[in-house]
Steps between C-alpha positions, in 0.01 A plus 500: 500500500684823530275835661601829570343611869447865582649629819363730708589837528780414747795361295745495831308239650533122450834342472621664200727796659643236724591235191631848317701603802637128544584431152714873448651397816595141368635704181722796643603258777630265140674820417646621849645132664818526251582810656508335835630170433806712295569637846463092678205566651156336473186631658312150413574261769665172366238188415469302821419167298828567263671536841400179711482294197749631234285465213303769308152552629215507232588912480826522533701716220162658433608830643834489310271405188279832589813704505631386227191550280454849638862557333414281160733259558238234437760155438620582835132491620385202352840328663407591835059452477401354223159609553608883596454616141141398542479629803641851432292567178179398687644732766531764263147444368336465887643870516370622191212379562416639863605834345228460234253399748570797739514740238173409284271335773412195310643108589521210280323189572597158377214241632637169501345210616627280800641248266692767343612669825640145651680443158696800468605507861630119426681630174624793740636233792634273235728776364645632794580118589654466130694812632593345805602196374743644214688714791560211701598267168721709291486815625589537850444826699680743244820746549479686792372875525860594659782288748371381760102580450 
């Protein structure tokens, strides 16, 4: 059952400006890192699990994938994250949304039961481990930002 929930009169509260403010960071920083990783520099520290273990971890390539769907080149992105296409639109929507919320005062409420709840956070887990499990069969951690990152 979908509602629509009237805010009060004070749309900057609740956790909407923060998932706005998160999610246009997430975006410009998609548009900014190939400016710094032109110049072989990376302000992300490397994956630590990548590092002791040498395999991808279950997000690794999903910043690459961001980047390269900020800049449309969306093969390249499903190479890297399979699941970052996904990911990115429901991103893009997330924003959208919290702007809509802020902006008209109202929320959108699905109620779903328990049942419901548990089943899409199993669909959810079982994805990213599909993801997971296609890096580490066939398509390994992905070309390389710059030399040496």
């Amino acid at each position: 059952m979908v509602q629509s929930q009237a805010l009060n009169t004070r749309r900057m509260s609740g956790p909407e400006p923060a998932m706005l403010f998160g999610g246009l960071f997430v975006l410009g920083a998609a548009y900014a890192l190939p400016a710094f990783w032109s110049r072989g520099v990376s302000p992300i520290p490397p994956c630590i699990f990548h590092q002791i273990t040498g395999q991808p971890c279950p997000m690794c390539g999903a910043t690459r994938s961001f980047v390269a769907m900020a800049h449309a080149d969306f093969g390249k992105a499903v190479y890297l994250y399979p699941l970052a296409p996904v990911l990115f639109l429901a991103m893009l929507i997330g924003i959208g949304y919290t702007a809509w919320v802020m902006v008209t005062g109202r929320r959108i409420r699905l109620h779903l039961s328990r049942r419901a709840h548990q089943n899409i956070g199993l669909i959810i887990l079982a994805l990213f481990a599909a993801n997971w499990l296609a890096k580490l069969l066939w398509l390994g951690f992905g070309p390389l930002p710059f030399p040496g990152a």
